[in-house]
N, C-alpha and C positions, 0 to 999 in steps of 0.2 A: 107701508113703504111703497104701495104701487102710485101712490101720486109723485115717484119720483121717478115713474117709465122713462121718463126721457134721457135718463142715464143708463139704461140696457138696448144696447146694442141689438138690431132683430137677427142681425147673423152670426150670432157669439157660437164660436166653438164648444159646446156645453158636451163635454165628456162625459159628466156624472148622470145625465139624464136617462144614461142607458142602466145606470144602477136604478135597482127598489127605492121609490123615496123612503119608505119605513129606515131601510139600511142608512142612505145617504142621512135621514135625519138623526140616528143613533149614534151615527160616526161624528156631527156636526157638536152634538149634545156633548159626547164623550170628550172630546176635542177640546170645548169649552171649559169641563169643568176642570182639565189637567191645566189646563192658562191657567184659570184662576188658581189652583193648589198651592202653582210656580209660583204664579206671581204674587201671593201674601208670602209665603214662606221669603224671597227673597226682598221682599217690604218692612219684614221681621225684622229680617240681619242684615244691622248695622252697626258699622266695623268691627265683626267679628263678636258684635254681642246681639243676644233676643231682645225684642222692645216690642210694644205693643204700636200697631202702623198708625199712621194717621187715618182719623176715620174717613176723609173724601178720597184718599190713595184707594181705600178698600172701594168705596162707592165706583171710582171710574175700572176700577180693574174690574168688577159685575158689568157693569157698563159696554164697555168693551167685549165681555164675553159674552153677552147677551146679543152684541150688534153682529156678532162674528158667528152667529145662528144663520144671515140670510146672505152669506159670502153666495152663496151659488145662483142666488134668483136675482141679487143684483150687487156686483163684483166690487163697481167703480163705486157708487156708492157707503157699501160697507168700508172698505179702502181709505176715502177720506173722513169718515168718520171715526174709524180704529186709531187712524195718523193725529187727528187731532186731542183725542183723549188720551195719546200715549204721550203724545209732544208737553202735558200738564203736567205730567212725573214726573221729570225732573226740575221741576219749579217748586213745588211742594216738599216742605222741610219733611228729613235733613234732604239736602240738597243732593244726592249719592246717583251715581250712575247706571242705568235702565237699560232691561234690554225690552227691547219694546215688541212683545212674540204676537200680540192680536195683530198688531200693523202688519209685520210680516207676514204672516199666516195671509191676510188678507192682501198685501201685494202679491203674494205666491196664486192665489187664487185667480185674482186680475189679468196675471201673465196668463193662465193657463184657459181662461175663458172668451178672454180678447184678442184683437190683432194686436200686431207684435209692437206699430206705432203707438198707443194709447197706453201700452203697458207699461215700457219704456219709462215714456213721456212723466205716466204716474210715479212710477218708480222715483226718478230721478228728484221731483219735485218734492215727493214725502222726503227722500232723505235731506236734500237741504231744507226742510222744515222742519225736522226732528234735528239737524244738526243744528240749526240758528236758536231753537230752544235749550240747548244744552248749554250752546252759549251763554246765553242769559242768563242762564243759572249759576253757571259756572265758569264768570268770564275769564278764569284764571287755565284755565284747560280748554284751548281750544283746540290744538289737535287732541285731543283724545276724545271730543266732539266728531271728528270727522270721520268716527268709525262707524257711527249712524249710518251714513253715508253709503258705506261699503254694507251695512246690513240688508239697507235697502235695493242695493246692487244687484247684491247676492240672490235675494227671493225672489228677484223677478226676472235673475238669469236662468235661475233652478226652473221654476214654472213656464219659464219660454222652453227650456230645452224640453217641460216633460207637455208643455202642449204640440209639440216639431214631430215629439216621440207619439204622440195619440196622431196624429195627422197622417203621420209615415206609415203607422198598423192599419189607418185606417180607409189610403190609398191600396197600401197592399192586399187588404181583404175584398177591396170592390176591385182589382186586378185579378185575385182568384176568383172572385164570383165571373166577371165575365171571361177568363179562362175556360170555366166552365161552362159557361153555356154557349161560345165558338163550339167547342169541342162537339157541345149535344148538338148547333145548328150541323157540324158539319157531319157526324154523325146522321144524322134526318136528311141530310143533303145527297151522300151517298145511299143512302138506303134507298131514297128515290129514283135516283141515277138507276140503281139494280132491279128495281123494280119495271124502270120503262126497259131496259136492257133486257130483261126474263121475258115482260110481254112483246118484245119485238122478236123473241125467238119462235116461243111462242105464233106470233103470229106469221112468220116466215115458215114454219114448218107446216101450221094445218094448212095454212091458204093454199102451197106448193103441193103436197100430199093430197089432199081433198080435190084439191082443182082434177091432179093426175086421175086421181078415183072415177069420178066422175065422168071423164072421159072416154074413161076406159070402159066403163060403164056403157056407157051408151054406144061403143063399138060393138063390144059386147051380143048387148040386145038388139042392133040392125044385123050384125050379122050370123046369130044362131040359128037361123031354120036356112038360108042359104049357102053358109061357110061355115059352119061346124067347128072347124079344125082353128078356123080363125080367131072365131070366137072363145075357142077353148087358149089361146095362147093370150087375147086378151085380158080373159079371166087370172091365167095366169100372172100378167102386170100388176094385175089388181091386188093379188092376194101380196106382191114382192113390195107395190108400192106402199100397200097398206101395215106390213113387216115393219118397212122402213120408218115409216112414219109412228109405231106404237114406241121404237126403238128411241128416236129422237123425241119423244114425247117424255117418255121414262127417263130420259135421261137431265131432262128439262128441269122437271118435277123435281128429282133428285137432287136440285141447287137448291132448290126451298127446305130440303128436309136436314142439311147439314148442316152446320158451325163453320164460321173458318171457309177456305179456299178450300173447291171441291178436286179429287185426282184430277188429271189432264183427261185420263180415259172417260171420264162421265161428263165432261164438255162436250154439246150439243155443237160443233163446231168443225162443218165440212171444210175442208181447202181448196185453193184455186185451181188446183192441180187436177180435182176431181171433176173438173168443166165438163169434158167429153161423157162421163158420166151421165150429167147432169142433162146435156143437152139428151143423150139417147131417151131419157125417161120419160122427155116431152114428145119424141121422135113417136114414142111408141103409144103416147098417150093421142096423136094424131094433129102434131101441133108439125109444119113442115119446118125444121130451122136451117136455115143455108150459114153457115158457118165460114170466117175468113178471118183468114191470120196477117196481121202487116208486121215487119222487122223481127228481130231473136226476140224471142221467148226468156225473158230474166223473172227472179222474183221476187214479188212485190215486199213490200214494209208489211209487218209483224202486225200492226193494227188497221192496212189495208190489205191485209189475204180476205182475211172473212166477209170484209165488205163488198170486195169483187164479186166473189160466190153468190151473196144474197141479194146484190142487185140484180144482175143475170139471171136470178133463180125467179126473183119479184117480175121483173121486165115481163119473161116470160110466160109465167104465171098469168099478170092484166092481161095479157097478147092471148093468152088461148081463151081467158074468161071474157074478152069484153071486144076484142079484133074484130072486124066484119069480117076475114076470110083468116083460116088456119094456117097461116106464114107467118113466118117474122127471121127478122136478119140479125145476124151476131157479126160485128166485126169488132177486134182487136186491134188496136194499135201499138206499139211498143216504142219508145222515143227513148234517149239516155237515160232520164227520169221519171218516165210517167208513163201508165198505161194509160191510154184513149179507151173505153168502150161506148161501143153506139147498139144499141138495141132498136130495132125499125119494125112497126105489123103494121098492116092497112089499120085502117080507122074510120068511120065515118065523123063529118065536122057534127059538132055538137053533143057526139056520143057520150054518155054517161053510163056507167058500169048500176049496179046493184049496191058495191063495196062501202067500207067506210072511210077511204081514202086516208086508209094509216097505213097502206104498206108505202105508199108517195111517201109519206112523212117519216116511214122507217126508214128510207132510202136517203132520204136527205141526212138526216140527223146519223147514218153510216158513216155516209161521203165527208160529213165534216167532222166526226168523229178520229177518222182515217187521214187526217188534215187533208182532203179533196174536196170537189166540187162534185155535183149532179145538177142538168136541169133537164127538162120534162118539155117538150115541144108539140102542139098540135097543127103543123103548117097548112097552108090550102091544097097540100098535094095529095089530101086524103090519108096522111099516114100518122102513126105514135109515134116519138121521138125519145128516147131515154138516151143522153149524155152526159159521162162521170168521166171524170180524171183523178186520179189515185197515186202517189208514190211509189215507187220501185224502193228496191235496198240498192245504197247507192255502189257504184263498181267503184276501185280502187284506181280507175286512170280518168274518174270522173272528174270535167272541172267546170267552178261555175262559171253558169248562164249556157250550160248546155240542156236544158230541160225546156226543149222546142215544141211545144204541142202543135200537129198539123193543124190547119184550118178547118171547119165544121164543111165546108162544102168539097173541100178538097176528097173526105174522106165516106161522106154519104154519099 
């Protein structure tokens, strides 16, 4: 049959193909020989009495169920072949009326393997060819010819509805498959999000800690054989800053080893509150910071606290590691809606630190985290520049287009 390709369609719906062919060919086999059982048995009996068939009725009914072997490999084909060896039944004495089950079987097949126009189209066509034959035979019963018609209706309504029914299962299964794997990207997606989040604490904690260490350190060692007392109170720093820092480090670590959101209390996660804090640590690690506060002190949005803290903490941190001189300026701004900070240390033009220039890019990725801004300024005036704006929680008599940020020169 394959030199009749050009009647299989290369995009046919072929449901069966996902069965065994072993199976699909058993089912085809079995299929076959219950047609034929039928159809001698009702070849048999006529009117109500056994008679031995006509021997070419017997020939096309093998016939027929032979050709209704390759319904699956080629639909349209087997189709009008079943139609035309069925359409000879009722020519062949006695003249008595057929149900013609290979045609059917094989429009049913048609519907459910083809588009729904060609199925149709077939449909329609066998049954007024199985009807004009009944005519012929029987030109005295033309309507009850025209039930052909409706047979042929019928099977290739049945097999449209049940190919509509395999199309439907089997959008909805390629919906849960990519259900599922959204799910696994956005799963991978977060997991990465917490990943760069862990190593930005991570690296907010040793750089800030380590830096203080080391300072202190080196206080330390100039002044033990001259200041003593001084040096023992440096020492001191050292052992509180190094506390601190095993403390936030534990507690860091602690996010990797749980399931699930960890307590509040093992959040590695100082507040903006703790500023003056913050700044004494550097005070004392030998870093000078001049501190200035502009407008009331309000407080910030729930995912700009932390960011404020760690820019501030970062700022200072580059300023003591990488400043030409041990200064740097803090100022605050406070506006209806926004905190201003400007972080200032000398600098020399061109300077490059040692770093790997991921606390810059932890700071960015805060600021807009925090829906803000940060930008990083090297001007000709020899100085660092760190400026972020961050959201406030907004007051209750706030209204918009009152979130005025002063101007950059107004306020350096």
């Amino acid at each position: 049959m394959r030199r009749f390709g050009w009647l299989h369609h290369p995009t046919d719906l072929d449901a069966s193909r996902a069965e065994a062919p072993s199976t699909a060919r058993r089912q085809d086999m079995a299929l076959a020989v219950l047609i034929v059982v039928m159809q001698v048995i009702a070849a048999s009996l006529v009117d109500r009495t056994w008679q031995v068939p006509h021997p070419v009725r017997v020939v096309l009914i093998l016939l027929s169920a032979i050709v209704l072997l390759g319904r699956r490999r080629q639909p349209l084909l087997v189709a009008v072949l079943t139609v035309i060896v069925d359409s000879a039944m009722p020519i062949l004495p006695p003249h008595q009326s057929w149900l013609p089950m290979a045609s059917l079987v094989a429009l049913y097949t048609l519907a459910t393997h083809r588009e729904r126009r060609l199925s149709w189209s077939a449909g329609a066509g066998a049954g007024l060819w199985l009807t004009l034959a009944s005519v012929l035979a029987r030109p005295g019963e033309i309507l009850g010819a025209l039930v052909y018609f409706d047979y042929a209706i019928v099977a290739v309504a049945v097999g449209d509805s049940v190919r509509n029914r395999r199309a439907y299962l089997a959008q909805a299964q390629e919906r849960a498959v990519q259900a599922e794997r959204t799910r696994e990207e956005e799963a991978q997606r977060r997991v990465r999000e917490e990943r760069i989040r862990i190593a930005r604490e991570l690296h907010d904690v040793v750089a800030h800690h380590i830096t203080l260490v080391n300072a202190q350190a080196g206080v330390a060692r100039h002044l033990m054989r001259s200041h003593p007392d001084k040096a023992y109170e440096a020492l001191s720093h050292i052992t509180e800053t190094s506390a601190a820092a095993l403390d936030e480090l534990r507690s860091t670590v602690s996010l990797l080893r749980r399931e699930g959101d960890p307590p509040p209390t093992l959040q590695p996660a100082p507040t903006f509150d703790q500023l003056n804090y913050l700044l004494d640590s550097f005070r004392h690690s030998g870093l000078d910071v001049r501190f200035q506060r502009d407008g009331e002190a309000r407080p910030l949005a729930a995912s700009a606290d932390l960011a404020a803290y760690r820019i501030v903490q970062e700022s200072l941190t580059n300023a003591q590691k990488h400043g030409s001189r041990p200064t740097a300026d803090v100022q605050l701004t406070y506006t209806d809606q926004t905190l201003w900070i400007s972080v200032i240390n000398p600098a020399r033009q061109g300077q490059r630190g040692g770093g790997t220039g991921h606390g810059l890019i932890g700071m960015r990725e805060r600021a807009d985290a925090a829906h803000g801004t940060l930008t990083t300024a090297l001007p000709a005036d020899g100085t660092f520049r760190v400026n972020a704006t961050l959201p406030l929680q907004p007051a209750k008599n706030d209204e918009p287009g009152s979130n005025d940020v002063p101007a950059k020169d107004d306020q350096l």
